[in-house]
C-alpha positions as CSV (number, residue, x, y, z in Angstrom):
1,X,2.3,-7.6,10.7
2,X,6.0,-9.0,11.5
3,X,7.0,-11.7,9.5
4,X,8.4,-15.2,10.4
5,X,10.7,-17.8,9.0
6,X,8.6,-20.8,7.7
7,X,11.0,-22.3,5.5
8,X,14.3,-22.1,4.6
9,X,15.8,-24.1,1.4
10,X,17.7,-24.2,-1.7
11,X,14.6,-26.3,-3.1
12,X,12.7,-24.4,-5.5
13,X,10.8,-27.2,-6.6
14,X,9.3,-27.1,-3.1
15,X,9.0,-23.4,-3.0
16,X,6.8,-23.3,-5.9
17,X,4.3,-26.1,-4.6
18,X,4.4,-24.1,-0.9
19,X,4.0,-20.6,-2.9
20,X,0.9,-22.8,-4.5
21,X,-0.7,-24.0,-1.1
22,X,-0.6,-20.9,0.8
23,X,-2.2,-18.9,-2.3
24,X,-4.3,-21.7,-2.4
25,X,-5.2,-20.9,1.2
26,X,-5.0,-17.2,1.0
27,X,-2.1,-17.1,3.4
28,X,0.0,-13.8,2.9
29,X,3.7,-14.9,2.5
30,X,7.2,-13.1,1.2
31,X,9.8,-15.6,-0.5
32,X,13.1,-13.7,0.8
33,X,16.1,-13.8,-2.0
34,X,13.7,-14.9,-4.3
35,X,14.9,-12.5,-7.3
36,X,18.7,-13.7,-6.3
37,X,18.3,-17.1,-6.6
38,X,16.8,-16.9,-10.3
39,X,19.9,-15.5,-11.3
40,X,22.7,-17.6,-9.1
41,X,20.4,-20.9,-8.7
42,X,22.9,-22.6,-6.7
43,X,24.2,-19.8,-4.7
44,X,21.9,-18.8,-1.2
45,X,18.5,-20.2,0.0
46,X,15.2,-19.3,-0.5
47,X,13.3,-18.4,2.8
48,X,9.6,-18.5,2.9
49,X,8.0,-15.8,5.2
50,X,4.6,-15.5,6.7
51,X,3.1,-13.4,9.2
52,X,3.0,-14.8,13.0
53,X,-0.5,-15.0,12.8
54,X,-0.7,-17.6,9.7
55,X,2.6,-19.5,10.7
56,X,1.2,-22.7,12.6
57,X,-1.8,-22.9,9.7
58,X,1.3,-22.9,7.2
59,X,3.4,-25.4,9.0
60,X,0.1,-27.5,9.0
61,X,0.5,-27.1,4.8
62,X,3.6,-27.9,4.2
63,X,3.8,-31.1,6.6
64,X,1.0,-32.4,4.1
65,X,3.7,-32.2,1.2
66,X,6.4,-33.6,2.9
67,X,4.4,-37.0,4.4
């Protein structure tokens, strides 16, 4: 199952609440740098990965926060 970029930010705010909808949802995802970025906040992004297969369902998730 090859993962895709669905998100790429510095925001971990948003992370958490998009982390929160697609478990919510049972979407499988991967938060890339993840580990880094809780020990250099302000250094690097955080990307949010999911598989091809869940990516439009996701977009449709995360447009809902940002209306």
């Amino acid at each position: 199952m090859p993962l895709v970029e669905l998100l790429d930010t510095k925001d971990q705010a948003r992370v958490a609440v998009i982390k929160s909808l697609l478990e919510a949802e049972g979407i499988p995802f991967f938060i890339e740098n993840e580990a880094f970025t809780a020990v250099q906040p302000l250094v690097g992004s955080l990307r949010v990965m999911v598989s091809e297969e869940h990516l439009e369902t996701a977009r449709t998730l995360i447009s809902s926060i940002d209306n």
